[in-house]
DRENPA-3360 file (N, C-alpha, C; in nm, 2 decimals, always signed):
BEGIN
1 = XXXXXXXX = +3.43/+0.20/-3.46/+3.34/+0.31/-3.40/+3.21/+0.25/-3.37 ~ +3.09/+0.18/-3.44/+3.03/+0.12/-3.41/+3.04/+0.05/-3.28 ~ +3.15/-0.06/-3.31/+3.15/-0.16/-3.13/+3.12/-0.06/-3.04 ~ +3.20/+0.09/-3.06/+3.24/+0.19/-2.92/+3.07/+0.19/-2.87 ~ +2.99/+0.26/-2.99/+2.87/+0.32/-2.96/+2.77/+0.19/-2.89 ~ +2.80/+0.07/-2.96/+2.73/-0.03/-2.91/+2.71/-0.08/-2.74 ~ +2.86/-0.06/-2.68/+2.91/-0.04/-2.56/+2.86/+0.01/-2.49 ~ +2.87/+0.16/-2.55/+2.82/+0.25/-2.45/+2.70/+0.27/-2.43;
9 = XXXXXXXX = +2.60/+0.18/-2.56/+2.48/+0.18/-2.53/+2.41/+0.11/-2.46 ~ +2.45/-0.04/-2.46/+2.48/-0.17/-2.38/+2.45/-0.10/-2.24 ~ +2.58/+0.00/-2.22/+2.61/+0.03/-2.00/+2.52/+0.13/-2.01 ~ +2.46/+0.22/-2.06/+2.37/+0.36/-2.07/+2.23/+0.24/-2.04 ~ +2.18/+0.14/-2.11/+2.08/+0.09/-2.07/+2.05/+0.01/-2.01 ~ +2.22/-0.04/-1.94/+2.21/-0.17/-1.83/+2.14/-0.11/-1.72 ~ +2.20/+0.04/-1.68/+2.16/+0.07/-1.58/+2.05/+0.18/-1.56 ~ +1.96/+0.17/-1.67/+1.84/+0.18/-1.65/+1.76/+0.11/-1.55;
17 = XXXXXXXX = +1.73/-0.04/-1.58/+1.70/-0.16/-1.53/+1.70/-0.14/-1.41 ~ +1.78/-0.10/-1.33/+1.82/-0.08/-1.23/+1.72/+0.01/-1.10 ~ +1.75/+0.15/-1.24/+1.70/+0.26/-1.15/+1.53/+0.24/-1.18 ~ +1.45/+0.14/-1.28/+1.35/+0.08/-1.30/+1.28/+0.02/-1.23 ~ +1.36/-0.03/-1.12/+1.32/-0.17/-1.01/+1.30/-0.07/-0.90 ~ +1.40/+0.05/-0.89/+1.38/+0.08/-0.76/+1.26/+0.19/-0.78 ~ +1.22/+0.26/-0.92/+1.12/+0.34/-0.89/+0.99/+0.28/-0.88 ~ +0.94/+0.12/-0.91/+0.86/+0.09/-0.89/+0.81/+0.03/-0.77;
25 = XXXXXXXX = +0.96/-0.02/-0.69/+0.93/-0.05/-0.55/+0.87/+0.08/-0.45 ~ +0.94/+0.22/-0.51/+0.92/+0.30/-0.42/+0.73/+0.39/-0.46 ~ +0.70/+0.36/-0.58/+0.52/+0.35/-0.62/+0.47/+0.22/-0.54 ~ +0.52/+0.12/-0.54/+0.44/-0.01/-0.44/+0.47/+0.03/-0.30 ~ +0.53/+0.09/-0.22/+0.59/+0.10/-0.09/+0.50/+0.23/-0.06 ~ +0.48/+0.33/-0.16/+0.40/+0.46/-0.13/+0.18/+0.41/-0.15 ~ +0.17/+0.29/-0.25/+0.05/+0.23/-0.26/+0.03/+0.16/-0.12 ~ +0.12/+0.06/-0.10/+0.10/+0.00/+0.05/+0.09/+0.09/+0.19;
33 = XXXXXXXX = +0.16/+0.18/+0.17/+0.15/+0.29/+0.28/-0.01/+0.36/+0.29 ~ -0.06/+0.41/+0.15/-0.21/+0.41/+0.14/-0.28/+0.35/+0.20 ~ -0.28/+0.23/+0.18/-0.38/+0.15/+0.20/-0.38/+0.12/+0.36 ~ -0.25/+0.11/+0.42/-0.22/+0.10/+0.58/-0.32/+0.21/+0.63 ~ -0.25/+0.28/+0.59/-0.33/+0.44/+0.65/-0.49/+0.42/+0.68 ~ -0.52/+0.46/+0.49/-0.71/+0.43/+0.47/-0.73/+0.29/+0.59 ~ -0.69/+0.15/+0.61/-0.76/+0.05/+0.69/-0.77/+0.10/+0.84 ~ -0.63/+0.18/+0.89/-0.66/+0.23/+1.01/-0.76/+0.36/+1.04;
41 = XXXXXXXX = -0.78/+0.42/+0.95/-0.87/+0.53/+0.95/-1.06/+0.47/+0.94 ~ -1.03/+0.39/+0.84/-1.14/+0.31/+0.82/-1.19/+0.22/+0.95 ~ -1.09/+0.11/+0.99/-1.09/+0.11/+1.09/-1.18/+0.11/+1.24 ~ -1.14/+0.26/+1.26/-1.15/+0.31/+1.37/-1.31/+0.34/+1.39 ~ -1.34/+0.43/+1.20/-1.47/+0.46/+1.20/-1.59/+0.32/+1.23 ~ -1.54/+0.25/+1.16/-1.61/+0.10/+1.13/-1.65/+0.03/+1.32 ~ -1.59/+0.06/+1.37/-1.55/-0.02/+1.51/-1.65/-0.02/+1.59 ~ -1.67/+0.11/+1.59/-1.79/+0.16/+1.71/-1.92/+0.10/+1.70;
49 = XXXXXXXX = -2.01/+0.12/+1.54/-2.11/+0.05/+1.50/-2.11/-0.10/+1.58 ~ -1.99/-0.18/+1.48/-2.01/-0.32/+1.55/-1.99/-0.36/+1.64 ~ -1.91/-0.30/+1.75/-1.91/-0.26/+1.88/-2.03/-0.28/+1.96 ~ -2.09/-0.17/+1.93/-2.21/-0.23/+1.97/-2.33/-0.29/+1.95 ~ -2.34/-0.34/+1.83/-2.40/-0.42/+1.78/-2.38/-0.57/+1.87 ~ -2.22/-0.57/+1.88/-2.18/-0.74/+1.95/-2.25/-0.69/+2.08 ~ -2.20/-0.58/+2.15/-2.26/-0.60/+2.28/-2.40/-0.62/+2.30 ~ -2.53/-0.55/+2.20/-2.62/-0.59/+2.20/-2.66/-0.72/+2.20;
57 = XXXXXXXX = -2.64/-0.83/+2.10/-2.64/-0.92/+2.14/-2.60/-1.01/+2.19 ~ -2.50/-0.97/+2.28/-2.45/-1.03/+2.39/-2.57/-1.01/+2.51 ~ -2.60/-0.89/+2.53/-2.69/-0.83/+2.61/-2.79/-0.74/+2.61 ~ -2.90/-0.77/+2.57/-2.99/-0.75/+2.52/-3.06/-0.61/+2.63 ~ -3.05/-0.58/+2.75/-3.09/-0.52/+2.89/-3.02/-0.35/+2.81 ~ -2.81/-0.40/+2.75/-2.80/-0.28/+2.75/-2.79/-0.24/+2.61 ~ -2.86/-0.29/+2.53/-2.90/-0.21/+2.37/-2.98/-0.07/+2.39 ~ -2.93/+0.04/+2.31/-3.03/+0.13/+2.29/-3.17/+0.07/+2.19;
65 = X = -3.28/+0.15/+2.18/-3.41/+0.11/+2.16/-3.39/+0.18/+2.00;
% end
């Protein structure tokens, strides 16, 4: 009786492991998706400042004052 329980404890927590790997992949896959998102949002806002900043000093005639 023992071995039985042992067994079935053995396969009941083999495949834990399992379903372990994939729920952390799918928390790192949902973290990296964040972060994609926030840098293109960020991004976009960030752009325009240095934008024209480069052009200013590229060209000094068409800087605002």
């Amino acid at each position: 009786m023992r071995s039985l329980y042992h067994r079935l404890h053995a396969a009941w927590t083999g495949t834990d492991r399992g379903a372990t790997a994939v729920e952390y992949a799918l928390i790192v896959a949902a973290i990296a998706l964040v972060v994609v998102v926030g840098a293109i949002a960020l991004g976009q806002v960030v752009d325009n400042p240095f934008g024209t900043s480069a052009s200013c000093a590229g060209d000094l005639t068409t800087c605002p004052n």
